[in-house]
C-alpha positions in Angstrom: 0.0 0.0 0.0 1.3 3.9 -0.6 1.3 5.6 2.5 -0.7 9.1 2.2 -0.3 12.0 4.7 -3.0 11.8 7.3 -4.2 15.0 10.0 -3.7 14.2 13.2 -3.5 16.4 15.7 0.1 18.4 17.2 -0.3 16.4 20.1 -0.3 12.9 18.6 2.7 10.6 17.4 2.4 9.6 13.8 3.1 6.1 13.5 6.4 5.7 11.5 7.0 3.0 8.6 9.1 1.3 11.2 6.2 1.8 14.2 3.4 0.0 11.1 6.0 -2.8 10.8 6.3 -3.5 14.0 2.7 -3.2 15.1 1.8 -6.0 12.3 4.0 -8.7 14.4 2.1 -7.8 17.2 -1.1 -8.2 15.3 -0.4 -11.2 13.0 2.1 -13.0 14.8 3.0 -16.5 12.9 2.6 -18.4 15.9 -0.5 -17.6 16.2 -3.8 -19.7 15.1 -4.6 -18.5 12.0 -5.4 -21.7 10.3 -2.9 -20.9 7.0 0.0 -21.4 9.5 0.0 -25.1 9.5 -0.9 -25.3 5.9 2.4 -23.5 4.9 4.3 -24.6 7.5 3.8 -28.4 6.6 4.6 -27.5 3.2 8.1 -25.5 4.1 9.7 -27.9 6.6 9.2 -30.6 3.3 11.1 -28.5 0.8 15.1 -28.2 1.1 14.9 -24.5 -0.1 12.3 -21.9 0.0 11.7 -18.6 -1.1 8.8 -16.3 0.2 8.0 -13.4 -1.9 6.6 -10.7 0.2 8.2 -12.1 3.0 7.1 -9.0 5.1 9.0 -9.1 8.5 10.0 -12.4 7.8 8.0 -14.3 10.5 7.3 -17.3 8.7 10.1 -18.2 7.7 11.7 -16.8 11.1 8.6 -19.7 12.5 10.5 -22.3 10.1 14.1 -22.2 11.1 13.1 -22.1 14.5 11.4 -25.3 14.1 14.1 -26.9 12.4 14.4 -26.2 9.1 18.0 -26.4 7.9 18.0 -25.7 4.2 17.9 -22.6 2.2 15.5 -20.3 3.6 15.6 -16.9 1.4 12.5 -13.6 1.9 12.2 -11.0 -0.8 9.9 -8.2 -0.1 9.7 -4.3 -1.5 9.3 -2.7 1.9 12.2 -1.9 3.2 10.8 -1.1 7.0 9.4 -4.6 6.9 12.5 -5.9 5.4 14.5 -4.3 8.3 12.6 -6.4 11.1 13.3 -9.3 9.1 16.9 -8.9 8.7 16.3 -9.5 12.9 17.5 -12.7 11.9 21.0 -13.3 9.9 20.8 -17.3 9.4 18.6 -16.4 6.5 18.6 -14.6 3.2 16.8 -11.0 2.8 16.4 -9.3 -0.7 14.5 -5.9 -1.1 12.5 -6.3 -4.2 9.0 -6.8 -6.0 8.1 -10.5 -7.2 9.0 -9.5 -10.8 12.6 -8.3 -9.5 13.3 -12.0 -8.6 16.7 -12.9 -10.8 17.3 -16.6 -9.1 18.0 -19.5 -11.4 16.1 -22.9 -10.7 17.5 -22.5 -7.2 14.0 -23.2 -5.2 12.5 -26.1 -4.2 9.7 -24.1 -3.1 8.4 -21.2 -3.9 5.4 -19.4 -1.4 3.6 -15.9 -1.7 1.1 -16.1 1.9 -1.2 -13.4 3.3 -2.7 -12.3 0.5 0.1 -11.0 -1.3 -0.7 -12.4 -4.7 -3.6 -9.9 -4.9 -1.2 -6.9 -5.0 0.1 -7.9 -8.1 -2.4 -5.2 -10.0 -1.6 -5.0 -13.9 -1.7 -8.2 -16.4 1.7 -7.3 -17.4 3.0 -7.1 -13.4 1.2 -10.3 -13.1 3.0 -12.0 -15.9 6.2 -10.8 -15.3 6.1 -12.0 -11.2 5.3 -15.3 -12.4 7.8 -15.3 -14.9 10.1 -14.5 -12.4 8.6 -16.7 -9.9 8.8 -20.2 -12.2 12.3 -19.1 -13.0 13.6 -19.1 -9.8 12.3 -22.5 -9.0 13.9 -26.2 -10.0 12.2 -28.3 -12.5 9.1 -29.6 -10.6 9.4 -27.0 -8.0 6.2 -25.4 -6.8 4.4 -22.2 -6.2 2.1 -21.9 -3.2 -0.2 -18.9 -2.9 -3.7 -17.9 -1.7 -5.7 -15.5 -3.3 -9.2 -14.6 -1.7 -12.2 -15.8 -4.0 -14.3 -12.8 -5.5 -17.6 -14.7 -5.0 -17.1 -14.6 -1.5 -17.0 -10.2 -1.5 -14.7 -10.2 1.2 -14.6 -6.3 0.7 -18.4 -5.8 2.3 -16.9 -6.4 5.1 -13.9 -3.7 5.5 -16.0 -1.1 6.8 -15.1 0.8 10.2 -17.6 -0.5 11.9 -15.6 -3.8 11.8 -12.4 -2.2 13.9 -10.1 -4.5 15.3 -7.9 -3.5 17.9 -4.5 -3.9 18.5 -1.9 -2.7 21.5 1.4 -1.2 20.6 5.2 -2.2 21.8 4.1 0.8 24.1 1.3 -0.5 25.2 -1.2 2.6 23.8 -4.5 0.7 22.4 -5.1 1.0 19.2 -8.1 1.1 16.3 -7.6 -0.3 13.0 -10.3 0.1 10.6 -11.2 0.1 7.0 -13.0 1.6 4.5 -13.8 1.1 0.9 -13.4 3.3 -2.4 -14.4 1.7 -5.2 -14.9 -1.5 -6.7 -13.8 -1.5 -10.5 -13.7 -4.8 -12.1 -11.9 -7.1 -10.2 -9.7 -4.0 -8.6 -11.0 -3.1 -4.7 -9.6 0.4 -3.7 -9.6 1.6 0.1 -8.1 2.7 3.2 -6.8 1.4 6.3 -6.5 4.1 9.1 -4.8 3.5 12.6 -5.8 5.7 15.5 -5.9 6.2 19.0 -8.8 4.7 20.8 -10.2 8.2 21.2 -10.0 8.6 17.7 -7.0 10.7 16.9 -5.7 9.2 13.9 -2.1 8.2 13.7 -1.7 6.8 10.2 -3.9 6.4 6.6 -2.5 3.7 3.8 -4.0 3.1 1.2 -3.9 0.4 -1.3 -5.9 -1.7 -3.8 -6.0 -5.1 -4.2 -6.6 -7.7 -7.3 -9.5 -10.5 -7.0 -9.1 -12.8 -9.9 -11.6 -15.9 -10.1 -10.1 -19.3 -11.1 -10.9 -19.4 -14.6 -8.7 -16.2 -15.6 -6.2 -17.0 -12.2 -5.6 -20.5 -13.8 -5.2 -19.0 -17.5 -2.5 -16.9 -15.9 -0.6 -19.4 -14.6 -0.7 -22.2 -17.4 0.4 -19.1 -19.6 3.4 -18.1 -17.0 4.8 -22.6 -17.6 3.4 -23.4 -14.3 0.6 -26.4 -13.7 -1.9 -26.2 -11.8 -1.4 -29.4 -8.8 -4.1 -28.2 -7.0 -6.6 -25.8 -5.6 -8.5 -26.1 -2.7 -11.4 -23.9 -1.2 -10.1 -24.0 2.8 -7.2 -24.4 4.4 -8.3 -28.3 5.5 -8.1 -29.0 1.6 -11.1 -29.0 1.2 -12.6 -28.8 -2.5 -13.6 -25.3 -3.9 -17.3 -24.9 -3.6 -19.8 -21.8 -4.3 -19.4 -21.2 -0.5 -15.1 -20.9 -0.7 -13.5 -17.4 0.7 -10.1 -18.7 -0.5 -8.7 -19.9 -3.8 -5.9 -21.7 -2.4 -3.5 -23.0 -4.8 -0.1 -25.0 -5.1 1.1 -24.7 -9.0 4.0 -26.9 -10.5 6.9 -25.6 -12.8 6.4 -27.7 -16.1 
């Protein structure tokens, strides 16, 4: 998302690039029981060599080497500040980059893009040219394992503000986090997530837009960009994709 100025008043701290980074461990921490954490984790601590584009701050793979994981273990990601609370860690590889800046070489056994990051790639051309770079950096046979949310399922309805979640900061002020949509245009969802104080004083707008393919033109991107599609499943129990799926969760093969 591109950060936009945002008023707040003389009195209260604006929360820094650094500050946003650190308040999403606190709010999505990869230990926690968000039921994708299993999913990926089974399918990292079976590959020798993963690479996780838009890595963010790194937990996951920060969750796999701390449970064991001894191969190659590599995060690329385009924010810097989230970048810097990765590089936390030094017994694994950080790279500051987009998906399509990706120059490895059949190096991967294991490719993964979690969180929701696939739907920030925007353009067809981005698109094509992440997944380009994607299948190149992974082995013959190697895979790419990504979850996309499923447009019939609107997920957007509900990022309003009066669905706020709150959070508490390294400081321990509580805080508000709440969205709010601009528009929907084709499969493009524009809005804005604003932090503030719990009396309201706003510390910090982004704002950011989002892609939600369905499978028929996600699965016509892929086959295009060399990769297979191995399977797609609806929830994160692997369960089948149905009319009632929020997720479009998918493991592709380089062929």
């Amino acid at each position: 998302m591109v950060l936009e100025a945002a008023a707040v008043p003389n009195d209260a701290a604006v929360l820094t690039d650094a500050d946003a980074a650190e308040l999403y461990d606190l709010q999505y921490p990869w230990a926690g029981p968000h039921p994708s954490h299993p999913y990926y984790a089974e399918l990292m601590m079976a590959a020798d060599s993963v690479l996780d584009v838009g890595c963010g701050t790194g937990s996951m793979l920060h969750f796999a080497r701390d449970s064991g994981h001894r191969g190659r273990l590599v995060g690329l990601d385009p924010d810097p500040a989230m970048l810097d609370r990765a590089r936390r860690r030094t017994d694994l590889e950080w790279v500051l980059g987009r998906a399509e800046d990706a120059r490895w070489d059949r190096e991967f056994e294991l490719a993964t893009m979690v969180s929701h990051a696939f739907q920030c790639l925007l353009g067809d051309d981005e698109l094509r040219r992440s997944l380009a770079a994607i299948r190149a950096a992974l082995r013959d046979g190697g895979r790419f394992a990504f979850e996309t949310r499923h447009p019939q399922a609107r997920a957007w309805l509900e990022w309003e503000p009066v669905n706020a979640s709150e959070a508490t900061d390294a400081t321990g002020r509580r805080l508000r986090v709440f969205h709010h949509v601009e528009s929907v245009e084709g499969d493009l969802v524009t809005f804005t997530e604003t932090t503030s104080l719990a009396d309201g004083a706003v510390l910090r707008t982004d704002r950011g837009t989002l892609r939600f393919l369905d499978v028929p033109a996600l699965n016509e991107f892929l086959t295009g960009a060399g990769f297979a599609v191995e399977a797609q499943y609806g929830d994160w129990d692997r369960g089948p994709l149905t009319g009632a799926s929020r997720e479009i969760i998918t493991i592709a093969r380089r062929v």
